[in-house]
N, C-alpha and C positions, 0 to 999 in steps of 0.2 A: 590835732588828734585825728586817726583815722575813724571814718566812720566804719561801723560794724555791717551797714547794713547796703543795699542797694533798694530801691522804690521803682519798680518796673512794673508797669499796668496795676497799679494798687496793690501792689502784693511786695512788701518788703523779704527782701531777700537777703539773709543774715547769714556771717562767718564766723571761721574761726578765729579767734585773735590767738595765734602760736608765733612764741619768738618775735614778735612786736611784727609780724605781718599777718593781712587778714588771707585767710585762706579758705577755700570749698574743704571738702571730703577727702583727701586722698582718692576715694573712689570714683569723686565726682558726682555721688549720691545724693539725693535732695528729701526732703520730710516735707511732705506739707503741712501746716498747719490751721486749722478748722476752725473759724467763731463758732460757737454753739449757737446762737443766735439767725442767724443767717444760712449756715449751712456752707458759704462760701471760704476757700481758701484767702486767708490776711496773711500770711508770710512762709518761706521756706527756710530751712535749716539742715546745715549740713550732715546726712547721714554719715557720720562719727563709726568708725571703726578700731580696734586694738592698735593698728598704724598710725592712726592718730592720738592717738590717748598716750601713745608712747611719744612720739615725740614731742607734747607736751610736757611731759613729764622729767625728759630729757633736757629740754627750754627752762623749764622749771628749776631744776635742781642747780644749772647753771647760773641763774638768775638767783638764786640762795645765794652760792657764792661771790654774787657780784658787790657792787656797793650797798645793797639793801638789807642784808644783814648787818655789814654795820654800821649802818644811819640810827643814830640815836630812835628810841621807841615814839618820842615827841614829835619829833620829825616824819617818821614814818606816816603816822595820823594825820600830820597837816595836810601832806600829801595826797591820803585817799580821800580825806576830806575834800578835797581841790578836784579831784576826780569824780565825787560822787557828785559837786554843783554839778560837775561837765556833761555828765549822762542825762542828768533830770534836766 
């Protein structure tokens, strides 16, 4: 499984997951993101625009029609189940 993120000088640098690649912004735009704690930047994340959110959306709808609509519902669960060990 691709990793979502990169870890560059302490600061994880997180993507898009669109169409099973990880991708920046379209814009190439970056967010930082602030511990409250500290004060200091822990990760970026891709400034997201309408060009992106579309062609998720497009990825998406494609992906409805692919096999996972019709994988039985049981099936479907074991799946994200499998997925969500993977993340944690």
């Amino acid at each position: 499984m691709a990793k979502l993120y990169d870890d560059r000088d302490g600061i994880a640098q997180f993507y898009n997951l669109i169409d099973g690649q990880r991708l920046p912004a379209a814009s190439n735009g970056w967010l930082d993101r602030i511990n409250p704690a500290t004060g200091q930047v822990w990760a970026r994340i891709p400034a997201g625009d309408v060009g992106d959110i579309d062609h998720a959306v497009i990825a998406a709808k494609r992906a409805f029609h692919g096999p996972w609509r019709k994988m039985p519902a049981v099936q479907r669960a074991a799946l994200l189940r499998k997925i969500a060990e993977l993340v944690v």
